[in-house]
N, C-alpha and C positions, 0 to 999 in steps of 0.2 A: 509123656508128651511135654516137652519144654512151652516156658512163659513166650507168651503173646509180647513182644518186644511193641510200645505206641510209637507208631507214624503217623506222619502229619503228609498233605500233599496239596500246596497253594496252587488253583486254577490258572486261576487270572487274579492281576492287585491293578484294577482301575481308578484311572483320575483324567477327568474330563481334557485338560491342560496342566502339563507339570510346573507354567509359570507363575508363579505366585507374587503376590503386595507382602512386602515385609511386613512382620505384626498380626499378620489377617490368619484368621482357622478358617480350616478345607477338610474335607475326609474324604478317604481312601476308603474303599471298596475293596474287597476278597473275598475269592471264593476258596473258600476250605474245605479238604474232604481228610476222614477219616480211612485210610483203605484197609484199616486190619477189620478181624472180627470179633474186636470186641470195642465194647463201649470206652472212652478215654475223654479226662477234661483235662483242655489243653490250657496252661496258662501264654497269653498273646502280647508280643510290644511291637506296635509299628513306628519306627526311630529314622530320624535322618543323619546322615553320617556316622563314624563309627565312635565318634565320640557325645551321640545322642544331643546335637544340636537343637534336636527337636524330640517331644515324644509322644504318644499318645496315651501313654502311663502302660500297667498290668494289667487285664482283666481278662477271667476266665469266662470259658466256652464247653457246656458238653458238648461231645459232638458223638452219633452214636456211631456204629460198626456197617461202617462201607455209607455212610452219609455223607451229605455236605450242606452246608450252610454258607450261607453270604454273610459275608461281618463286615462292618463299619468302623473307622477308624480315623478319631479328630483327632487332630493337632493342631498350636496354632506356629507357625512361620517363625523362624528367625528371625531377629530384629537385623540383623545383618545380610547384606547381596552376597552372593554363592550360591556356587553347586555341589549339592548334596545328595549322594548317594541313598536308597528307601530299602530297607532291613524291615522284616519281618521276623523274629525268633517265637518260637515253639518252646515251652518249655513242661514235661510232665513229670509228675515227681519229684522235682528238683535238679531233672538232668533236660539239659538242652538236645531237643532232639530234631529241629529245623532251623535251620540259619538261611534264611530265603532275602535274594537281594531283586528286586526289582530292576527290569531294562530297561528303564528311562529315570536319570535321574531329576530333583526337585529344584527349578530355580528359582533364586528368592531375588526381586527385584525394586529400589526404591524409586518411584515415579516423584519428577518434580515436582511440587506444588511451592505456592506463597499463600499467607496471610498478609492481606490488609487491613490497617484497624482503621479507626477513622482520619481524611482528611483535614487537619485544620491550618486556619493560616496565623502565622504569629506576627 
């Protein structure tokens, strides 16, 4: 019998509103399933654009054989307005074995504001 080859299979990757405050953290929502049968920990990055503008760093996940799990996933926003594409990569053993792009991508936007300091008269 040949090796159990790890897959990964992202559900859904939810966010309430893809438009974001420059600067500000939000997190992403996914549902993750295992579909082999056997047990695999997945190492997880959820990044925006392909030059990781944004990231939610590494961290691993077991997940067991034919399970799923919902996982969380902060970032905080570019300090810059655009739209950026939402990546998900799977990584087991050191071999990439999911490259999941989300259908709606992330946009970052800076709302006007002022400061006032104080009035005085000269």
């Amino acid at each position: 019998m040949g090796k159990i080859k790890a897959q990964l299979k992202v559900e859904s990757l939810e966010s309430a509103d893809p438009t974001f405050e420059a600067g500000s953290a939000h997190t992403a929502r996914a549902t993750i399933t295992n579909p082999t049968s056997q047990d695999w920990t997945y190492d997880l990055e959820l990044y925006l654009g392909v030059t990781k503008v944004a990231s939610s760093g590494v961290g691993s996940i077991a997940i067991g054989a034919g399970a799923s799990q919902v996982i969380d996933f902060t970032l905080s926003m570019p300090e810059a307005e655009g739209n950026w594409d939402v990546y998900l990569d799977a990584i087991v053993e050191d071999e990439l074995i999911a490259h999941y792009k989300a259908t709606e991508p992330v946009i970052i936007e800076i709302t006007p504001a002022i400061l006032v300091g104080p009035i005085t008269w000269t």
